[in-house]
C-alpha positions in Angstrom: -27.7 17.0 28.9 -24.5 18.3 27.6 -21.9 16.8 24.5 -18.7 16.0 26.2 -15.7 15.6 23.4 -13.2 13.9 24.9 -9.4 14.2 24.2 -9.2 11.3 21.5 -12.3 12.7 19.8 -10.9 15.7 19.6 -8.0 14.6 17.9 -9.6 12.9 15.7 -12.8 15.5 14.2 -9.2 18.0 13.6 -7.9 15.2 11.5 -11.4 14.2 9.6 -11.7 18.6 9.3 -7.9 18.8 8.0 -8.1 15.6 5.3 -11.6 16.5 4.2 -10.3 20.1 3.6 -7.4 18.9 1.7 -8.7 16.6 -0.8 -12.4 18.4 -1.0 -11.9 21.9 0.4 -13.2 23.8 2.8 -16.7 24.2 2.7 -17.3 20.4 2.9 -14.8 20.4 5.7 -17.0 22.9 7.7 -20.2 21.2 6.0 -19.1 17.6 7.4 -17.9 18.9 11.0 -21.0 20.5 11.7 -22.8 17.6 10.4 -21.2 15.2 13.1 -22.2 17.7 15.7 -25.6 17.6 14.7 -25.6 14.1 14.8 -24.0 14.2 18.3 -26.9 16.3 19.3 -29.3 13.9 18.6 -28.0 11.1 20.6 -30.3 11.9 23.4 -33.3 11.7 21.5 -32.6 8.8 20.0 -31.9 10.5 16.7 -29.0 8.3 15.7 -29.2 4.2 15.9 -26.6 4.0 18.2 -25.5 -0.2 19.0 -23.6 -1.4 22.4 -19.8 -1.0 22.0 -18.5 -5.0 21.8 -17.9 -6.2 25.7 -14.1 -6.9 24.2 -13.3 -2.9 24.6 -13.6 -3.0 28.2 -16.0 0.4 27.9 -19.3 0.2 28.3 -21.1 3.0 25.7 -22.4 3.1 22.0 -21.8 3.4 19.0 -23.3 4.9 15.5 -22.5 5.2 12.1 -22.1 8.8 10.6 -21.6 8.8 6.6 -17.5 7.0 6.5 -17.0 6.9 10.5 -18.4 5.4 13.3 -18.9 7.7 16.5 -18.0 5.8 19.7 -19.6 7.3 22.6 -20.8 6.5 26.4 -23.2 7.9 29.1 -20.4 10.6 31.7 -21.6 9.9 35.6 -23.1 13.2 35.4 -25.8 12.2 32.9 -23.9 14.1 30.0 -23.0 12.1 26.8 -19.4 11.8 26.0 -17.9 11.2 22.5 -15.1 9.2 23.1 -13.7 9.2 19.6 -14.8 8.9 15.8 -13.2 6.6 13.4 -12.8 6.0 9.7 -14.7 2.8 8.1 -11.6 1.7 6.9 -9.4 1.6 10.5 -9.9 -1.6 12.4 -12.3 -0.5 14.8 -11.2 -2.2 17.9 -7.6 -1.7 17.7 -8.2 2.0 17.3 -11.0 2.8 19.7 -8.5 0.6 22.5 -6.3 3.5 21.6 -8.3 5.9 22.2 -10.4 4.8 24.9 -10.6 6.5 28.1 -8.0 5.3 30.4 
């Protein structure tokens, strides 16, 4: 099983590096990042409590809270798990992942 970050959630871990950076610095920046990726490595094991993604998003796939985001991910055909995008507690959820869900 491989991680798969997909476009959006791409996007998205720059933005959570650059703003934690800038109001906390670097080292928690790097310290936070790698902290997600850890987290995204224990998806398969069932490290994280991941919940089904509401029906509403039209993507079938999980989710899991990680510290001030939730991680939106989904099984790829191949087996691999794909992290289709991470998001702040404070966006509304639904309207953001529908942005950033895979088309």
């Amino acid at each position: 099983m491989a991680i798969r970050i997909q476009e959006a959630a791409s996007l998205r871990l720059d933005e959570i590096y650059r703003t934690t950076r800038d109001r906390w610095g670097a080292d928690q920046a790097e310290r936070y990042i790698t902290d997600l990726f850890a987290a995204f490595e224990r998806i398969e094991g069932h490290g994280v409590a991941s919940r089904p993604i509401p029906a509403e998003s039209g993507v079938e796939g999980f989710c899991f809270r990680h510290a001030h985001h939730f991680v939106y991910w989904r099984r790829l055909s191949n087996g691999d798990v794909g992290i289709v995008t991470i998001l702040h507690e404070r966006m509304h959820q639904m309207d953001r992942f529908r942005e950033d869900r895979p088309k």
